[in-house]
N, C-alpha and C positions, 0 to 999 in steps of 0.2 A: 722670689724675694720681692718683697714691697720695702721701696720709699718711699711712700708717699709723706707728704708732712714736711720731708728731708731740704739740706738746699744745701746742693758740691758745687765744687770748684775746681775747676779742672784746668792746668797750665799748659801750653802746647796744644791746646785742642781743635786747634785750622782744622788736622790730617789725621789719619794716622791712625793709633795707638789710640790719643786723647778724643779724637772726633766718635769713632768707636763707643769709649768708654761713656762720652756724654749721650751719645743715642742709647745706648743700653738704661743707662737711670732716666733718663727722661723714659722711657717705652715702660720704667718702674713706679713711676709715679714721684721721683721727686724734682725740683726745682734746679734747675744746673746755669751756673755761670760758665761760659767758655773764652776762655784769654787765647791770644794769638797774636802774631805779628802782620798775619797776613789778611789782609780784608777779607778780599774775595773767598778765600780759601774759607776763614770766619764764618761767611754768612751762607756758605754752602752747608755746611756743618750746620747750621742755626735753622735752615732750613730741614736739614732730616730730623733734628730733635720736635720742629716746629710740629712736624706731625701726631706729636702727643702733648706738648707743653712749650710756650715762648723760651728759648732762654734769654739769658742778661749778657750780651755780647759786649766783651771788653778789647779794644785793640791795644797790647802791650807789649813791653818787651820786660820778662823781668830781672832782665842783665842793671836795668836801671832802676835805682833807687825807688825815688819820687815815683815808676810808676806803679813797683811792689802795693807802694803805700794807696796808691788810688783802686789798684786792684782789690786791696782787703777792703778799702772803703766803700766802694759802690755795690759790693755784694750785702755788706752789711746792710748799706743806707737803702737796700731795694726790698731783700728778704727780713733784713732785721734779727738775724743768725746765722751760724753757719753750723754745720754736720759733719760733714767728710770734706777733705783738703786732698784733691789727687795732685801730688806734685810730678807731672809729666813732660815737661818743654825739655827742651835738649836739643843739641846742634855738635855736629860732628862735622871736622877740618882734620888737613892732612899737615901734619906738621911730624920731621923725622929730629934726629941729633945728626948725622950726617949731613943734611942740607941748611942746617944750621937755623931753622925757622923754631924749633919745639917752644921755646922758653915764650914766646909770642901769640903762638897756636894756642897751648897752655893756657897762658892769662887769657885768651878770649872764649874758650870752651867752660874755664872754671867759673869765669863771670856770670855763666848761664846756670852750666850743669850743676854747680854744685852752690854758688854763694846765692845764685837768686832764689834755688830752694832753701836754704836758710834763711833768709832775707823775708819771706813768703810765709813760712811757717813760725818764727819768731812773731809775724802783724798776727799772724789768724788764729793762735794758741789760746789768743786770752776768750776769744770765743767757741773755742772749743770746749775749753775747758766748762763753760757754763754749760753745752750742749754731752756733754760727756760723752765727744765726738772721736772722731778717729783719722788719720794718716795715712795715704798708700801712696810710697815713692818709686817711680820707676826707672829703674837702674835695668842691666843688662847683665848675661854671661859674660861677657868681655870683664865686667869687674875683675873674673876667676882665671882669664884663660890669656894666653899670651896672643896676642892680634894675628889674628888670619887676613886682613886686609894690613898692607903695608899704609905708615905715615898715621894710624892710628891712636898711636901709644896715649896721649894727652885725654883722647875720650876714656880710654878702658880706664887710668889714672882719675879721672872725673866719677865714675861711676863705681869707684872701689871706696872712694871718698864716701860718697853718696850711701852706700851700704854702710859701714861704719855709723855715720851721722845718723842712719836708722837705728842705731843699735844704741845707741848714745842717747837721744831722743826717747826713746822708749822708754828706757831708765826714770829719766828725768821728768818723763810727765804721767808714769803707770800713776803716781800715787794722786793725781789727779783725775784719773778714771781716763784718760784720753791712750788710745790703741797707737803703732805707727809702728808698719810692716814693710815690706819690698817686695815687687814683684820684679825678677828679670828673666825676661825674654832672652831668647837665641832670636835665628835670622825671622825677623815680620815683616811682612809685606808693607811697606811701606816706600815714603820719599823722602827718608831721612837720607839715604845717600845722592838722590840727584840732587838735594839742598845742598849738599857739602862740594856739589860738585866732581864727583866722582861718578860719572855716566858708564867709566867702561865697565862697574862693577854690578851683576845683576844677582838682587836678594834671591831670586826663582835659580838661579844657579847653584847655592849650596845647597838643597832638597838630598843631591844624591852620594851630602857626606854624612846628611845625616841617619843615624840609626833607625829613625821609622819614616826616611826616605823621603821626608815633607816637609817645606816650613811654612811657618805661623801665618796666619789670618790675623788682622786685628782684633776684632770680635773675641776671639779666644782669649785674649792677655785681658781683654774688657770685664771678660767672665768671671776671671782669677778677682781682679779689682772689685768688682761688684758681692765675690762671696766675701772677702777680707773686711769691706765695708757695713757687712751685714750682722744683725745679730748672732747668725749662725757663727759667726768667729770671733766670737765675745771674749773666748779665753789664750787668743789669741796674738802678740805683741812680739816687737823686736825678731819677727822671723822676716827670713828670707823663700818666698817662693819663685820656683825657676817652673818655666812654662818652654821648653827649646828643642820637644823633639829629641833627646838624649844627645843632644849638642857638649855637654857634659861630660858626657862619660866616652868621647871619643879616643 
């Protein structure tokens, strides 16, 4: 698959899922901004894309307004379009109804997970829509399944929103030519849980609940991202692809 030409945006891209996603289009040939909170992590990341192409390194958070709005602005004012919108950032806290924390947890997971992808996608529509561009939001199995990690609940709640709002979305903007899919992952290698805090709990540990006995690479979920972004998936809209190792069908 060639992007070249192209110019994504990718939110959460320090680590991860999104650090991934952006080295795979840049190695495609298109133009990638990557948002993150964390510098260093940032310019790591900047550096593997750098191996095919500079990206446009933004340091944000987009739990906040104003910096939503500099996000969409400095991709525009650099490339002067945009293409593909991967809404990736996300943050996962332990908050139960028993310890009486949830309703707090909550507000600070929704802040990210679910309102600053709205917030994000709302600035960058109106240049989608010129680009008769497309959307990959990434949500999780957890949307579907009742939490296997205790103090969860607030994320899986976040990411079932998050699905929905794909589904919503899509409606709203087919008749504009603009696409907007989901992709969620089961367990990915990842640091989303030692961000949250949660060290005693190790992603390489569920491999041997699941059905084909392995879980995710980043790279793989990047893969999904990258075919949904593509012409190849043109006829394509308001779906849900799951990538988790038959996490699913346990």
């Amino acid at each position: 698959m060639s992007f070249q030409g192209k110019v994504v945006l990718i939110t959460g891209a320090s680590s991860g899922i999104g650090a991934s996603t952006a080295f795979e289009f840049a190695k495609n040939g298109a133009s990638v901004a990557i948002v993150g909170r964390n510098v260093e992590k940032l310019n790591k990341a900047a550096e593997n894309c750098s191996k095919y192409s500079k990206p446009l390194v933004i340091q944000a958070d987009i739990g906040e307004d104003d910096e939503c709005k500099k996000i969409v602005a400095s991709v525009v004012k650099t490339f002067g379009k945009l293409d593909v919108l991967v809404n990736n950032a996300g943050i996962m806290r332990h908050g139960t109804i028993l310890e009486g924390n949830l309703l707090e947890i909550y507000d600070e997971i929704m802040k990210v997970n679910m309102r600053g992808h709205l917030n994000v996608t709302s600035l960058a529509v109106p240049y989608l829509v010129k680009t008769k561009g497309n959307i990959i939001n990434i949500s999780s199995v957890a949307a579907s399944l009742t939490p296997k990690i205790e103090g969860v609940t607030p994320y899986c709640v976040s990411k079932a929103a998050l699905n929905h709002f794909t589904r919503c979305a899509a409606v709203e903007l087919a008749g504009e030519g603009v696409r907007v899919n989901t992709v969620s992952p089961g367990p990915v290698i990842t640091d989303i849980l030692d961000n949250a805090g949660m060290t005693n709990v190790k992603i390489e540990n569920f491999a041997d609940t699941m059905p084909l006995k392995r879980v995710s690479q980043s790279v793989e979920i990047a893969d999904m991202i990258l075919f949904l972004a593509s012409d190849k998936a043109v006829g394509v809209t308001g779906s849900e692809f799951i990538v988790d190792n038959g996490c699913m069908f346990q």
